[in-house]
C-alpha positions as CSV (number, residue, x, y, z in Angstrom):
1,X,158.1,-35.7,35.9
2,X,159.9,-32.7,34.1
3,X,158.8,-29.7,33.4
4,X,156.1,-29.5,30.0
5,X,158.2,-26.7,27.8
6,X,155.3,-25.2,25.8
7,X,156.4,-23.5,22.9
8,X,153.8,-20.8,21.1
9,X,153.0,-21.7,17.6
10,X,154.9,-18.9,15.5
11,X,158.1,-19.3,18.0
12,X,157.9,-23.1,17.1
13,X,157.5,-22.3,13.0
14,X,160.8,-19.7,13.7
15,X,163.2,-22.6,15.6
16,X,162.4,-25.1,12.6
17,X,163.1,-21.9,10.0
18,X,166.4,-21.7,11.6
19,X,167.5,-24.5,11.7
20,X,166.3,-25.5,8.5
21,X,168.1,-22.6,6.5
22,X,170.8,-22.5,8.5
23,X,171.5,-26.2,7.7
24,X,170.3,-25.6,4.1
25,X,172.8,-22.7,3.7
26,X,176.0,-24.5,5.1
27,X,175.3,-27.5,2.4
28,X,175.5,-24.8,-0.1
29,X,178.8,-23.2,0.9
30,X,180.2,-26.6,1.4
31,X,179.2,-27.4,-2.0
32,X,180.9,-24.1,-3.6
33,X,184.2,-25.2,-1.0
34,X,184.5,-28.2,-3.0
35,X,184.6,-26.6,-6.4
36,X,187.8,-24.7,-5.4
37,X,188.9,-25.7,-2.0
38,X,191.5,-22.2,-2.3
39,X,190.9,-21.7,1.5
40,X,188.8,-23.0,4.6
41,X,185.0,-24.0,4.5
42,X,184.1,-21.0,6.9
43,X,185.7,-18.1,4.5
44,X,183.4,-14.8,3.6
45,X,184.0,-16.0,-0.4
46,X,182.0,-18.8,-0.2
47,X,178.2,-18.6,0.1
48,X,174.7,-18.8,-1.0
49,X,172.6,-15.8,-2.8
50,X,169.6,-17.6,-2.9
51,X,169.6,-17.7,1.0
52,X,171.4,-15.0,2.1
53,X,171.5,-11.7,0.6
54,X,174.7,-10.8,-1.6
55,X,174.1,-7.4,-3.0
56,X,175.7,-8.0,-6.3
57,X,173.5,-11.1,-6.9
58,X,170.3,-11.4,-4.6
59,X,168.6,-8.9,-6.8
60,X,166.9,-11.8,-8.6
61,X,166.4,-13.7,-5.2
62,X,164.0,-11.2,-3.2
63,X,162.5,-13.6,-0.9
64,X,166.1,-13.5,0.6
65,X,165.6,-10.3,2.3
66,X,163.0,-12.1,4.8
67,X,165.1,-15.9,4.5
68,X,168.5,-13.8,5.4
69,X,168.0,-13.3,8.8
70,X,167.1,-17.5,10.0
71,X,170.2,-18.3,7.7
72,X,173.3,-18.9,10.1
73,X,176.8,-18.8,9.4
74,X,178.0,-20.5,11.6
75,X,177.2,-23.0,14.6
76,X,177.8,-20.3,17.5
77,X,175.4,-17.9,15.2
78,X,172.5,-20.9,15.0
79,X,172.8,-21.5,18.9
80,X,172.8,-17.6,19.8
81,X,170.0,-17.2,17.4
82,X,168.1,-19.8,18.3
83,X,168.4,-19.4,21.9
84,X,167.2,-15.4,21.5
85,X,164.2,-17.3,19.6
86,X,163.4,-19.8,22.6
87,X,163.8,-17.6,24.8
88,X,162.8,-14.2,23.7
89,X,160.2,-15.4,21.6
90,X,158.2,-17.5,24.1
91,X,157.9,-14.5,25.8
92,X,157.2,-11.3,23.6
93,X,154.6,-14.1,22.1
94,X,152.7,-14.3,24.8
95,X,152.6,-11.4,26.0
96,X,151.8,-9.3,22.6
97,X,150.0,-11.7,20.9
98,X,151.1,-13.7,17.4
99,X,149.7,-11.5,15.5
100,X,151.4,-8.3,17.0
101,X,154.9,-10.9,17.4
102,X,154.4,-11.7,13.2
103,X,154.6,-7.6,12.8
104,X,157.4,-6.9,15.1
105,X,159.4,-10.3,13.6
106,X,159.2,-8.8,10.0
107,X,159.8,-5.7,10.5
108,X,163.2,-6.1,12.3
109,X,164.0,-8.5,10.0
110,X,163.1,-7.3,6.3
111,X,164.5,-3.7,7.0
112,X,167.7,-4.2,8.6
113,X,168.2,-6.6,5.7
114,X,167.2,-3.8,3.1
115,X,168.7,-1.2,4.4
116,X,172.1,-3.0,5.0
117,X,172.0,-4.2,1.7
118,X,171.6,-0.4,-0.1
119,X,174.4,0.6,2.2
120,X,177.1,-2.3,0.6
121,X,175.6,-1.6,-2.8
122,X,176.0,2.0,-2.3
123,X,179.9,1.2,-1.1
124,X,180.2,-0.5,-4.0
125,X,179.1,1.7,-6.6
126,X,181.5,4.6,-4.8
127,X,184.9,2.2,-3.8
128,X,184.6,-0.2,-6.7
129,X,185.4,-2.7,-4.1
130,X,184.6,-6.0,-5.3
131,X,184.3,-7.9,-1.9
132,X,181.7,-5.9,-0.9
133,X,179.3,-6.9,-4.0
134,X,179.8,-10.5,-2.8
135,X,179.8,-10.0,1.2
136,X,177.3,-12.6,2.7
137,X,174.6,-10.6,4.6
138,X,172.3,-13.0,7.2
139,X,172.0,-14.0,10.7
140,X,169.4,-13.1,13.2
141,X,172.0,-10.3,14.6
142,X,168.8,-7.5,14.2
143,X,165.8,-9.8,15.9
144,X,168.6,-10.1,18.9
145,X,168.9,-6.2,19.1
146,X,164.7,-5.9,18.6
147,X,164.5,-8.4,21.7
148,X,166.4,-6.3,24.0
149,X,164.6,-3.4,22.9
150,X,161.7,-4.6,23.4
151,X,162.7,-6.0,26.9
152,X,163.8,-2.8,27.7
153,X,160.2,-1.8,27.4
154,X,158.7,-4.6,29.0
155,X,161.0,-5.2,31.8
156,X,163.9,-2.5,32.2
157,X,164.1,-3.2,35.8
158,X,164.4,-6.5,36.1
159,X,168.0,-8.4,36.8
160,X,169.7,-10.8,35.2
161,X,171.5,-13.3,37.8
162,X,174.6,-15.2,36.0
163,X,177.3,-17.7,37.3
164,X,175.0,-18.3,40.3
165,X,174.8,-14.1,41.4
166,X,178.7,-13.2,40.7
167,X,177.2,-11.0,37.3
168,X,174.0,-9.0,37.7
169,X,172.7,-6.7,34.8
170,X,169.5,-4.6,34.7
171,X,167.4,-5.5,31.5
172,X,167.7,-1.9,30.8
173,X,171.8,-1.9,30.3
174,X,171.4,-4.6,27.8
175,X,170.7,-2.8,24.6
176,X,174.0,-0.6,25.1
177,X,176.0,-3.4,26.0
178,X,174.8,-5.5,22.6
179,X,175.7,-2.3,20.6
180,X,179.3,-1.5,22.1
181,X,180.4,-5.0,21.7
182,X,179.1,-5.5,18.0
183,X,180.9,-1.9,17.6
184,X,183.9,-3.0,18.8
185,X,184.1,-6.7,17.5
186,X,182.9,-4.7,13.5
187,X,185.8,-2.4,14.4
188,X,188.6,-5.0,15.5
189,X,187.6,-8.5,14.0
190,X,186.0,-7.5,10.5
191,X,182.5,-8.6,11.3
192,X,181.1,-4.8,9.9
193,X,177.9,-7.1,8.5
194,X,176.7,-8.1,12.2
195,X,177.5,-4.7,13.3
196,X,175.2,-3.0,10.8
197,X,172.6,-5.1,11.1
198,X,172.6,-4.7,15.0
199,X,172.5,-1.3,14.7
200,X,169.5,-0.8,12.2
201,X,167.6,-3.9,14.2
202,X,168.1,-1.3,17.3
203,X,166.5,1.6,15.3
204,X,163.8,-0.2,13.7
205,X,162.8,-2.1,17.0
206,X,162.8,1.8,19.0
207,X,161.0,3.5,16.4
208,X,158.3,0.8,16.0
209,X,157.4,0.5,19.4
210,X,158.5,4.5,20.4
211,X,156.0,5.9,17.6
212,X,154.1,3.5,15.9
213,X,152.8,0.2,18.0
214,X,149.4,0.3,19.3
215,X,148.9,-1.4,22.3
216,X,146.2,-2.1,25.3
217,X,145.6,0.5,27.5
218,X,146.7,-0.5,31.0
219,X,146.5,3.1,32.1
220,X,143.3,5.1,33.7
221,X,144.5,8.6,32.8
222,X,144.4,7.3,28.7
223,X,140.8,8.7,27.1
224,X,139.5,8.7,24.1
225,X,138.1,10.7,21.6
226,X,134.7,11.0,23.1
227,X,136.4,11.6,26.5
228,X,136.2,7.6,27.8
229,X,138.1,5.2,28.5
230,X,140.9,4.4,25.8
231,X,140.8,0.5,24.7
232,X,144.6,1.0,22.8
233,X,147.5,3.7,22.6
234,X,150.1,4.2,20.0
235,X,153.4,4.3,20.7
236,X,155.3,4.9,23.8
237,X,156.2,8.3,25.1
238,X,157.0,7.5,28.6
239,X,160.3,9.2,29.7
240,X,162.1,5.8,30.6
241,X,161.6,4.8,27.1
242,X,163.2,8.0,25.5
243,X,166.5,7.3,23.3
244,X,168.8,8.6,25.7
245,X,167.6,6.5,28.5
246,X,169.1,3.3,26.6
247,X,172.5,4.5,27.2
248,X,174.7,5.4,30.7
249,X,173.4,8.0,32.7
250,X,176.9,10.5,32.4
251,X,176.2,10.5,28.8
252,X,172.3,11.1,29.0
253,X,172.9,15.5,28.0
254,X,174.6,14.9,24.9
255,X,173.0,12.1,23.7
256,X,169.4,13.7,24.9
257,X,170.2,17.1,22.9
258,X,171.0,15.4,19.9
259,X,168.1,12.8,20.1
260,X,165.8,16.3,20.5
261,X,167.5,18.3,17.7
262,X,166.5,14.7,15.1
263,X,162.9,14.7,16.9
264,X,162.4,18.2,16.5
265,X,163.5,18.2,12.3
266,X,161.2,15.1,12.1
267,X,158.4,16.6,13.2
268,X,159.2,19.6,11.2
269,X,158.9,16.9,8.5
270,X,155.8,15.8,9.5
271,X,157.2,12.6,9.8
272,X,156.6,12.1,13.2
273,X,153.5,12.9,15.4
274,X,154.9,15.6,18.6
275,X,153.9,13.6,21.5
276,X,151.4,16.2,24.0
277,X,151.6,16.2,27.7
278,X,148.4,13.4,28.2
279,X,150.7,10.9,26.0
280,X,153.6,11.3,28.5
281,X,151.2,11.5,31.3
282,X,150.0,8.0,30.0
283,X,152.6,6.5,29.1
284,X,154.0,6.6,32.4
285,X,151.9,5.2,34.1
286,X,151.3,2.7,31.3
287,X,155.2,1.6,32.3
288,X,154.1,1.5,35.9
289,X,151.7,-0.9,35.3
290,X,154.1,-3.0,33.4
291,X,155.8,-2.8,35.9
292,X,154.0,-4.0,38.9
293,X,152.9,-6.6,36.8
294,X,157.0,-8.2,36.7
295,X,158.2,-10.4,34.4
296,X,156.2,-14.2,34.1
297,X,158.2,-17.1,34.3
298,X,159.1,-17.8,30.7
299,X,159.0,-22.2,31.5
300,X,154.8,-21.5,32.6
301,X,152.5,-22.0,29.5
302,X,149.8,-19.9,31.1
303,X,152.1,-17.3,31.7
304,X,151.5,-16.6,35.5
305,X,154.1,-15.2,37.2
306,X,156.4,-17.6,39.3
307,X,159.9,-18.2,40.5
308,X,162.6,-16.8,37.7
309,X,166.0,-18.2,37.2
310,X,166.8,-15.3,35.6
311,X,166.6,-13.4,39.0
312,X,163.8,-10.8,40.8
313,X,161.6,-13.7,40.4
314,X,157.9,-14.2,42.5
315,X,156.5,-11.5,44.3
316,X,159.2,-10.4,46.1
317,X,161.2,-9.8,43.2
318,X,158.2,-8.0,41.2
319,X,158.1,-6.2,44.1
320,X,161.5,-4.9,43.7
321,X,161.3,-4.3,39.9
322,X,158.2,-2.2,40.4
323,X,160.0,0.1,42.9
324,X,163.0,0.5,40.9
325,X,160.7,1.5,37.4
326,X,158.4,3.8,40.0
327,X,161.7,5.7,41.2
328,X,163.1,6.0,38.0
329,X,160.0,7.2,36.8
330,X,159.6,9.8,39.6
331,X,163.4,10.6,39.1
332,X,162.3,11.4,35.3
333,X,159.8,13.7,36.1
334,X,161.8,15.6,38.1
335,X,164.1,16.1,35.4
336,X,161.7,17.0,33.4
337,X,160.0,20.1,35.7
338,X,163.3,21.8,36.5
339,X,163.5,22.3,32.9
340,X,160.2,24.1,33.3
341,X,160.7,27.5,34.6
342,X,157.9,30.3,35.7
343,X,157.6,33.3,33.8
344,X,159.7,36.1,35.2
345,X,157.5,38.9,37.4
346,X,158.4,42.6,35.3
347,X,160.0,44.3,38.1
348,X,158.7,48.6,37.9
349,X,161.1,49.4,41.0
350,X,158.2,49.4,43.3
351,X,156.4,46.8,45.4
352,X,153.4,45.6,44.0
353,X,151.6,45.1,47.2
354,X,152.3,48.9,47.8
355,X,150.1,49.7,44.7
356,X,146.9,49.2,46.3
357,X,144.7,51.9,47.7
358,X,143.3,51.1,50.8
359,X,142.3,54.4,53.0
360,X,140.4,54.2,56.4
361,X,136.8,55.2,56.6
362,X,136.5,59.1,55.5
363,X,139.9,59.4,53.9
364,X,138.9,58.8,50.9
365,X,136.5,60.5,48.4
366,X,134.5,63.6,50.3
367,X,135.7,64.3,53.8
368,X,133.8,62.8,56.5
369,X,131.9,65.9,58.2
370,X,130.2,66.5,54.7
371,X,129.0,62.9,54.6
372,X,127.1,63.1,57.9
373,X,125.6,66.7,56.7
374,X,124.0,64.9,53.2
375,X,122.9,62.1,55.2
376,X,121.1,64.9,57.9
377,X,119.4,66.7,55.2
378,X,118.3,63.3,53.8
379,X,116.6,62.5,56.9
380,X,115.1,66.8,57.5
381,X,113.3,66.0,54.0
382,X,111.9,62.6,55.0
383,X,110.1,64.1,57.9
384,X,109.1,67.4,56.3
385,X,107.3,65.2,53.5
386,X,105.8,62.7,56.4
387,X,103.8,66.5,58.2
388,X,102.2,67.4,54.7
């Protein structure tokens, strides 16, 4: 009998979106194709602004900044996207909830989408360039970048197997990877749209879940305001999670200084809360407890953790993952105390043990004869007293 593939409810409503608009939207470029036929189906000129967003004409369509991002291009775009959403979103579902899953879906979804869409209008208004007014902005290129964010957070140490072993990625090299190669392929194949938007999905996605999620305490050391037991924290200051940890390890200094220097204005601004030393102390070992629990098999509706085919599945492999997050962790920490130096001692050219004043017995004070004479006349006017 195979395998019952449960899908959660709001991942199931997602898949149908997808495919629905996606489908919906290539009808409507075919249609504007026929009017002209001037060059191939698949060309940037042809498209839909009551799907997709086109900053010189979606201003009248504004539920296109949330229908954008299930609206496909093209069939490799609908199968990556809807694999990231079979995938992906079985599991962040489960494990956060629907309800947290519906925040985290619109948020990397309508802001990429608004944000990328001032940028091109903003272009416009300063180049005059007319094929950036009518540049096609959609896909799900921003929910794929919030996935591996958020996997990053979940799961950073657990590996990837592909091609039966020959590739094996960390979770945690992900991110970077998505990012350099929608860089490059902006850069070199003209596909600037997917690049943006995988950019600002990757902001949106770390600064939600760095500064502003709340989620169950898993951790003993969190407390509240009355000195229990927190129920929920907010945000995610653990050091694995900082920004520089999303990137390779010889460009960690830079990238840390200048992640610090934003931080540090922000807070200035007041737009972000500093994080104290109990919220890194908790979310530590808030990440240590993700990470002993590993990473459930994604094909098990109840969630319980089993054999992976992604690789590091069962207990041996959540075994391994938790190791690897508890020595990066500890590695992290001790990064973070040899940045913490003692206060110099103020050096007066003299040793300080030598400054104390210790004499024997009758070296100090009276001399030690005229000790013993008070203490005799004590005693001679004791006795006299004791006669009369």
């Amino acid at each position: 009998m195979p395998p019952r593939i449960n899908i959660p409810p709001l991942t199931r409503g997602l898949l149908a979106s997808l495919v629905v608009l996606s489908l919906l939207n290539a009808a409507a470029r075919y249609r504007s194709w026929e009017v002209d036929k001037t060059t191939n189906v698949g060309s940037r000129q042809y498209y839909a602004p009551y799907l997709t967003l086109v900053p010189g004409m979606s201003i009248a369509y504004p539920w296109v900044f949330v229908t954008a991002t299930l609206a496909e291009q093209n069939p490799a775009g609908l199968l990556v996207t809807g694999t990231t959403l079979f995938w992906g979103g079985r599991y962040l579902e489960r494990a956060w909830g629907s309800s947290e899953y519906t925040k985290f879906i619109a948020l990397v979804s309508v802001v990429p989408n608004l944000l990328t869409f001032l940028a091109y209008v903003s272009l416009y208004v300063v180049t005059r360039n007319p094929s950036l007014a009518t540049t096609s902005i959609s896909g799900g290129i921003a929910i794929q970048a919030g996935f591996l964010v958020s996997f990053k957070q979940l799961v950073p140490e657990h590996t990837i197997s592909l091609l039966r072993g020959l590739i094996r990625i960390r979770v945690k090299h992900l991110p970077a990877i998505f990012l350099i190669a929608n860089t490059i392929s902006g850069v070199t194949l003209g596909t600037d749209t997917a690049m943006l938007l995988g950019w600002v999905g990757f902001f949106t996605a770390w600064t939600y879940l760095r500064f502003y999620r709340v989620s169950p305490s898993l951790s003993s050391a969190a407390t509240g305001a009355n000195g229990a037991p927190a129920e929920a924290i907010r945000g995610d200051a653990s050091d694995t999670f900082a920004f520089a940890y999303f990137f390779p390890d010889a460009i960690h200094p830079p990238i840390a200084a200048l992640a610090e220097a934003v931080y540090d204005a922000l807070v200035a601004l007041r737009v972000c809360t500093p994080f104290s030393a109990e919220d890194v102390e908790v979310s530590n070992e808030q990440a240590m407890a993700r990470g002993e629990e590993g990473l459930p098999s994604l094909l098990n509706s109840e969630g319980r953790s089993g054999s992976s085919g992604a690789g590091g599945g069962g207990r041996g492999g959540r075994r391994e993952e938790a190791e690897r997050r508890r020595a990066l962790a500890l590695r992290a920490l001790d990064a973070r105390l040899q940045n913490v130096r003692p206060p110099p001692i103020a050096h007066t050219g003299q040793n300080p043990l030598s400054q104390t004043q210790f004499q024997p017995e009758g070296e100090a004070g009276a001399p030690r004869e005229e000790m013993i004479v008070q203490n005799e006349d004590d005693g001679a006017k004791e006795k006299h007293a004791g006669r009369e």
